[in-house]
C-alpha positions in Angstrom: 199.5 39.0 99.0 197.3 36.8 96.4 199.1 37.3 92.8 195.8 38.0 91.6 194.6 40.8 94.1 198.1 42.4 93.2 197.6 42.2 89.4 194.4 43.4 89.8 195.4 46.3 91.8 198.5 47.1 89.4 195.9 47.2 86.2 193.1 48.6 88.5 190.3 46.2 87.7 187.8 46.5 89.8 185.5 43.5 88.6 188.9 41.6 89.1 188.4 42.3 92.7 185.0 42.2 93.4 185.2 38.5 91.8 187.9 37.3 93.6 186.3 38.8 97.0 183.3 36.7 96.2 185.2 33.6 95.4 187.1 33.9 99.1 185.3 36.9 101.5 188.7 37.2 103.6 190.9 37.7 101.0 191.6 41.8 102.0 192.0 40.4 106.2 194.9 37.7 104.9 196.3 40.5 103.2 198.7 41.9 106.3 200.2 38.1 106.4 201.9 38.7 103.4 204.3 41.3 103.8 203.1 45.1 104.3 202.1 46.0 101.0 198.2 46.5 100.2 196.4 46.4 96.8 195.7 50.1 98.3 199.3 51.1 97.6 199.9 49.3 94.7 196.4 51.3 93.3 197.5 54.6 94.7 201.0 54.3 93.3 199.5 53.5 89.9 196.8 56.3 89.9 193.8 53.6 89.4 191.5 56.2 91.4 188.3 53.6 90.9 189.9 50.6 92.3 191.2 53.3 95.1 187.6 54.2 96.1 186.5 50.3 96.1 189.8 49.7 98.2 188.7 52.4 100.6 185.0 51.2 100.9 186.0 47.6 102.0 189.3 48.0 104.0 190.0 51.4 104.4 192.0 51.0 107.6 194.6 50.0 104.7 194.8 54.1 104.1 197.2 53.9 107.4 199.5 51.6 106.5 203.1 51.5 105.4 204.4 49.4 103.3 207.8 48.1 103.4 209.6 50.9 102.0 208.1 53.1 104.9 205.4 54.7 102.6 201.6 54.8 102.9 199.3 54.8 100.2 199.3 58.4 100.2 202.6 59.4 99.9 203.0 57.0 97.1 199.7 59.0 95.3 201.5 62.2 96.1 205.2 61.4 95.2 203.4 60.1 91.6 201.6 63.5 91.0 198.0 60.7 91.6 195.7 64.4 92.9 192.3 62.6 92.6 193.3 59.5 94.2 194.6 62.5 97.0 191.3 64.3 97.1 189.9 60.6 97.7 192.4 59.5 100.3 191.9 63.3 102.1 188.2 62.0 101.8 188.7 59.1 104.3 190.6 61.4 106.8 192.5 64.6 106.7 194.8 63.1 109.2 196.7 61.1 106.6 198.3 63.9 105.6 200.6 63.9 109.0 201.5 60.2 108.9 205.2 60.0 108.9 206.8 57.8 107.3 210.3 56.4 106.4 212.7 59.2 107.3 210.0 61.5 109.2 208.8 61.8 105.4 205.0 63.4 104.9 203.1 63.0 102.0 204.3 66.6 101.4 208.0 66.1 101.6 207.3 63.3 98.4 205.2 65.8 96.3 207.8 68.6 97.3 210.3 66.0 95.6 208.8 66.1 92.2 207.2 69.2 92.3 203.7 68.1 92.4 202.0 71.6 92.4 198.6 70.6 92.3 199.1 68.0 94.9 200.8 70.4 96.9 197.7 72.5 97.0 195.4 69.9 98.0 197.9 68.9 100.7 198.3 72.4 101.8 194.6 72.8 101.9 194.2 69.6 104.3 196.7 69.9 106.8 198.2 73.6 106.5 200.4 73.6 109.4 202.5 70.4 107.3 204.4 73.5 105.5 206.8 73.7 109.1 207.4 69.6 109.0 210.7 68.3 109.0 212.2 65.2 108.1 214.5 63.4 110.2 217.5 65.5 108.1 215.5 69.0 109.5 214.2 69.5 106.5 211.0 71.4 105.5 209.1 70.8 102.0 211.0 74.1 101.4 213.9 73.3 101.9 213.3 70.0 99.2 211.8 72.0 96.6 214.9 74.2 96.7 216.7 71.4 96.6 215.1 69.9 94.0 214.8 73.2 91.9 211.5 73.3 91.8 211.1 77.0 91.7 206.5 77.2 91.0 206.8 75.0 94.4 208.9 77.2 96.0 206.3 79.9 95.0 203.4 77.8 96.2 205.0 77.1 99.5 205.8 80.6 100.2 202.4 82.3 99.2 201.1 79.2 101.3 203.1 80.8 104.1 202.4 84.1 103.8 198.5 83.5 104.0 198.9 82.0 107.4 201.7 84.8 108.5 204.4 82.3 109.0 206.4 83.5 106.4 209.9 84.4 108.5 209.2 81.2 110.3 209.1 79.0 107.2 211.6 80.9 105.1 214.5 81.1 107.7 214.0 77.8 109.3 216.9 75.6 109.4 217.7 71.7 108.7 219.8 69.8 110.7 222.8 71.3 109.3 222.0 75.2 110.3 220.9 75.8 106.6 218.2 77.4 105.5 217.0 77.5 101.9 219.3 80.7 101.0 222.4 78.5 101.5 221.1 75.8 99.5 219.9 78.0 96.8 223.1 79.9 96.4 224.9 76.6 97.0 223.5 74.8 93.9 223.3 78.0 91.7 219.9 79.2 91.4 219.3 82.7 90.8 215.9 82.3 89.9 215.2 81.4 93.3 217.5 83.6 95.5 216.1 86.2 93.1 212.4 85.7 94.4 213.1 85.6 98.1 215.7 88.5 97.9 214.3 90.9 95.0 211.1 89.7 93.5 208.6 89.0 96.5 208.7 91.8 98.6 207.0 89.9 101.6 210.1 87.7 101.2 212.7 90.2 101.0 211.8 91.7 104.2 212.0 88.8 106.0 214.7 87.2 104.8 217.1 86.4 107.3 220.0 87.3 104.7 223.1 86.0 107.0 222.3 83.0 108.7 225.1 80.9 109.6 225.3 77.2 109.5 227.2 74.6 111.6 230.3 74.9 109.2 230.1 78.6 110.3 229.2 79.4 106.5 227.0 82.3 105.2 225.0 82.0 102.0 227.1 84.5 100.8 230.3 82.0 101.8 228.3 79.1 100.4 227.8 80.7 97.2 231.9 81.0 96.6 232.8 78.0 98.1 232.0 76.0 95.2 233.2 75.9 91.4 232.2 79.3 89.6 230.0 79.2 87.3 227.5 81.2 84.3 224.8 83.6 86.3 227.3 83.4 89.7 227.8 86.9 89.7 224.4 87.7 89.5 223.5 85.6 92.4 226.4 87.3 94.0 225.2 90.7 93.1 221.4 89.9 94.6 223.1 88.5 98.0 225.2 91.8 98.3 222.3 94.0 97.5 220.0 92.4 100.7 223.2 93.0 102.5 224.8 89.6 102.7 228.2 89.3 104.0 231.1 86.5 104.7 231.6 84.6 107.9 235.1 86.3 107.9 233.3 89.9 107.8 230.8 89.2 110.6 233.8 87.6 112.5 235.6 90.7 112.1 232.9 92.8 113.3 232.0 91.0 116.3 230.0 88.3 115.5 230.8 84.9 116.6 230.8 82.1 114.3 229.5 78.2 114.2 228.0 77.4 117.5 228.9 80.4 119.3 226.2 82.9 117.1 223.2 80.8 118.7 223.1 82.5 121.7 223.0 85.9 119.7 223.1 85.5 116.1 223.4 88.5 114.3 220.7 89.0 111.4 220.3 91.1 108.7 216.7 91.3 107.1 217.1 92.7 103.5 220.1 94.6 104.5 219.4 96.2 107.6 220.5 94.9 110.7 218.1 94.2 113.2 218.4 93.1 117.1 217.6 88.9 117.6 214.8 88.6 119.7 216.6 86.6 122.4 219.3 89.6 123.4 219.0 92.3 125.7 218.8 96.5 124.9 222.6 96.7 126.0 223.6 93.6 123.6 221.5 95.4 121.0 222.9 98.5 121.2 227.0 96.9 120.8 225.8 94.7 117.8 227.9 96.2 114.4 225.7 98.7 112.1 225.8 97.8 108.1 228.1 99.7 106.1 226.9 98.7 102.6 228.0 96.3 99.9 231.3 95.9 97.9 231.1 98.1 94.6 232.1 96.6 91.4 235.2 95.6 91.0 235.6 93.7 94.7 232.2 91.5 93.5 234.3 90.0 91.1 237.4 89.8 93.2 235.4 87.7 95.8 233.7 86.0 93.7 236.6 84.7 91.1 239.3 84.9 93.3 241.5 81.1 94.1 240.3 79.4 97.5 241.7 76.3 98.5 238.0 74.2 99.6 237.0 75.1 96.0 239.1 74.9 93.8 241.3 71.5 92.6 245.5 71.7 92.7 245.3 70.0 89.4 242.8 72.7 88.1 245.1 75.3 89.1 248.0 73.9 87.9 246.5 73.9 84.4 246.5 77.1 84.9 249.4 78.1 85.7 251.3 76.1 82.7 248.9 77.8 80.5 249.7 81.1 81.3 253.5 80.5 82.0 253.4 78.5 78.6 252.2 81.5 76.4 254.4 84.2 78.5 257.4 81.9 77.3 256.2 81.7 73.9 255.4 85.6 73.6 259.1 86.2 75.2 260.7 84.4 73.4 259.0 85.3 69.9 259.8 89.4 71.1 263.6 87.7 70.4 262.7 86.7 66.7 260.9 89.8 66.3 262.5 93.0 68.2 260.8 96.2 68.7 261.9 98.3 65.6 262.9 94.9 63.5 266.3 93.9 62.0 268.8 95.7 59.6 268.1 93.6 56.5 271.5 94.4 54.9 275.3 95.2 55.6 274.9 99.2 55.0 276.4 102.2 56.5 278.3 100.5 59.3 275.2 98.3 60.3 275.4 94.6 60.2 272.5 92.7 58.9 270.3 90.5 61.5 271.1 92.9 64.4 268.3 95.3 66.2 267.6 98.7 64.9 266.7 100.1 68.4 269.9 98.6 69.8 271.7 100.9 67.6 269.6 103.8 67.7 268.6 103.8 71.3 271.2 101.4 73.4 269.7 102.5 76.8 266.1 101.8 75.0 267.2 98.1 74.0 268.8 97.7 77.1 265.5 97.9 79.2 263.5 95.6 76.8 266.5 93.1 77.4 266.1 93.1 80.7 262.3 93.5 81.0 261.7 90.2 78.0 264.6 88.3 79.9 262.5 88.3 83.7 259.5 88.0 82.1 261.3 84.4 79.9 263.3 82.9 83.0 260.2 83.2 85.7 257.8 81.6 82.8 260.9 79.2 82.6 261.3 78.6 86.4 257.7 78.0 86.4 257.4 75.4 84.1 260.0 73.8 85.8 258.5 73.7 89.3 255.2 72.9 88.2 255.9 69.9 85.9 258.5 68.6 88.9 257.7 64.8 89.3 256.2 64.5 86.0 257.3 61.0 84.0 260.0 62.4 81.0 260.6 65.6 83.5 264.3 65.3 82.8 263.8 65.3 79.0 261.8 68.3 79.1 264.7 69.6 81.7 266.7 69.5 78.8 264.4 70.8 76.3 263.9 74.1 78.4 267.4 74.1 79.1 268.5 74.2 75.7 265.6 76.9 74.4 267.0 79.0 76.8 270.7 78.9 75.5 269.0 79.4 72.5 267.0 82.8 73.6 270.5 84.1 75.4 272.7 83.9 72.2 269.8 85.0 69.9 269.5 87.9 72.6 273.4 88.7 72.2 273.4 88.4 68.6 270.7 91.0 68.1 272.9 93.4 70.2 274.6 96.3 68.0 277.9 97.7 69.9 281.1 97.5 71.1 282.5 95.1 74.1 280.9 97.5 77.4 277.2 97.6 75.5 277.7 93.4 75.2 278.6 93.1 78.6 275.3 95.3 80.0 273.3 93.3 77.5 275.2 89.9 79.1 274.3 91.3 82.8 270.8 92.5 81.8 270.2 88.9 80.5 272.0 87.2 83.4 269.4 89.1 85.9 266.5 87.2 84.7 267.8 84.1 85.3 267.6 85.2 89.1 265.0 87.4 89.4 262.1 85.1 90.0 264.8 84.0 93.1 265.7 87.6 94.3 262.6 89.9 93.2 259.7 88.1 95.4 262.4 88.5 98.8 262.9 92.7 97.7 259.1 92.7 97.5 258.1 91.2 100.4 260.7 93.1 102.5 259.3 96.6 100.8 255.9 95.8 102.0 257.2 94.9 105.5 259.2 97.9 105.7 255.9 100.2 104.3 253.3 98.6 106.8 255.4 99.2 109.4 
């Protein structure tokens, strides 16, 4: 393209152009020789809605076009937010609304991008039935808004819907991937969202296909906790278990068939009732699973906060885990420095300073806290130990652990008030913690065989 035409276009001069199309009258037809991009796109893309209109009166074939990036002139207008150079594109044929370009894109799909309301609106108004195009990906301009978290689009689109009665259509259509705009709404967090289709609208709500699975086998509901848990989770959580959503495990468990296999007779649950797919017989209908009602408070958090392995990171958990077993060592071993009932401060009355005052009032008493402090130190111990295993300087702090915890056993004797039998409980209550993190998971796990069973 001339440098001139394209400056011209880029500033939107029009007297530019109309001087240089008297200086050469087949400037605009040399145009395609130069690579795909028009002085109509670069106009469009800037918004220059005069130089648009004198575009369209001497070449408007250019309107059809795509320029090298796949794009026509007005899906650059409408990805830029451009609505009168739109309504003047719309002008020249309604039908540019469907050209597709790179990626199946529609001039919809880019306004949906930005959120563009008012070109939305226009777009709507031109070619209604564009609210059910996909992309190459499957994806509808609701399914990018959502994306995009453009929530007074997702409103637009949806009222747009519901005024031509395509609302279960548009809302529980699925990309490529089996997911409708509930799984990516709970998937990237937004309440506001899954709160109008689930709560808010109630044309919405009783449509909404609340468990749809996608290809992974995934419900929104499985979606929603797959991912790191976050602020305003359990209220997204709470609005999915209300409309009766439920896991893939659940529906599994109930008879539903996951992945692939629910196709042929998906199971869905519109605002928490169940309700027969159109594609199954009476006698399939009849054997489908009847809703029971959502978890109460207590298993929302559970589900919700509870460790699963595709979420959450080892090295996150580890943390963790040397937090907590870091300040149960620290709070065990400070109960050593400061007993229950405190020290004798002085040699008096046959009691020797620095030793317990529950030892020798209550032997049986001191006894139990030796042994409860002393499983609760050596399993904090053990676990620092196995999770700090491979660690650069792990012998080092081998040896520092090791030596705290000679430390905690003779403090723990010293503070014991009696003769040689009391020492030698005190000895074995002590010597029990070093293997109960060994011995007390085996007893437990054989108890729980024995009871289910």
């Amino acid at each position: 393209m001339d440098g001139r035409l394209a400056e011209a276009a880029a500033t939107g001069n029009v007297d530019e152009l109309e001087r240089l199309m008297r200086e050469e009258m087949l400037l605009l037809d040399g145009v395609s020789l130069h690579g795909a991009q028009t002085p109509l796109h670069i106009a469009s893309m800037c918004g220059h809605v005069s130089f648009v209109q004198k575009m369209l009166e001497l070449k408007n074939q250019f309107a059809y076009e795509l320029n090298q990036d796949g794009f026509s002139p007005m899906h650059l207008a409408s990805a830029n937010g451009h609505l009168q150079v739109v309504l003047e594109l719309v002008k020249v044929d309604h039908q540019l609304c469907d050209i597709e370009g790179r990626e199946g894109s529609l001039p919809l799909h880019c306004a949906s991008v930005k959120g563009r309301i008012d070109v939305m609106k226009a777009l709507l108004s031109a070619a209604p039935l564009t609210v059910q195009s996909k992309t190459v990906r499957g994806e509808t301009p609701l399914h990018i808004a959502v994306k995009n978290n453009h929530f007074d689009a997702v409103k637009l689109v949806v009222e747009h819907a519901k005024g031509l009665k395509m609302e279960r259509a548009v809302l529980n259509d699925k990309d490529n991937q089996a997911n409708t705009v509930l799984h990516i709404a709970a998937s990237r967090k937004q309440y506001q969202i899954v709160d109008l289709l689930l709560v808010e609208d109630d044309v919405a709500k009783e449509v909404m296909v609340v468990n749809p699975v996608n290809e992974r086998g995934m419900t929104p509901l499985d979606v929603l906790t797959l991912f790191q848990s976050e602020v305003g989770d359990l209220e997204i959580y709470r609005s999915l278990v209300k409309a009766g959503a439920k896991s893939g495990k659940d529906i599994e468990n109930e008879g539903g068939r996951i992945g692939q296999a629910v196709a042929p007779l998906e199971i869905e649950i519109v605002h928490g009732n169940e309700v027969p797919p159109t594609n199954c017989t009476n006698e399939e209908s009849s054997n489908l699973p009847t809703r029971t009602g959502y978890n109460w408070l207590g298993e929302e958090e559970l589900e919700l906060f509870e460790y699963k392995p595709n979420r959450d990171s080892t090295n996150d958990v580890r943390n963790i885990l040397l937090t907590i077993a870091a300040l149960m060592l620290t709070a065990t071993y400070q109960a050593v420095l400061s007993p229950p009932g405190g020290l004798w401060q002085e040699d008096k009355d046959g009691n020797t300073a620095g030793k317990s005052i529950v030892s020798t009032k209550s032997k049986l008493a001191f006894l139990f806290f030796i042994l409860g402090n002393s499983v609760g130190y050596y399993t904090s111990f053990y676990m620092i130990m196995w999770l700090t295993s491979g660690f650069p300087l792990q012998y080092p702090l081998q040896l520092l652990l090791f030596f705290m915890s000679f430390n905690y056993t003779v403090s723990m004797l010293f503070l014991v008030s009696g003769d040689n039998i009391y020492y030698m409980l005190a000895w074995l209550a002590i010597s029990f913690g070093w293997f109960a993190p060994f011995v007390l998971p085996k007893l437990l796990r054989r108890l729980r065989f024995l009871l289910q069973n």
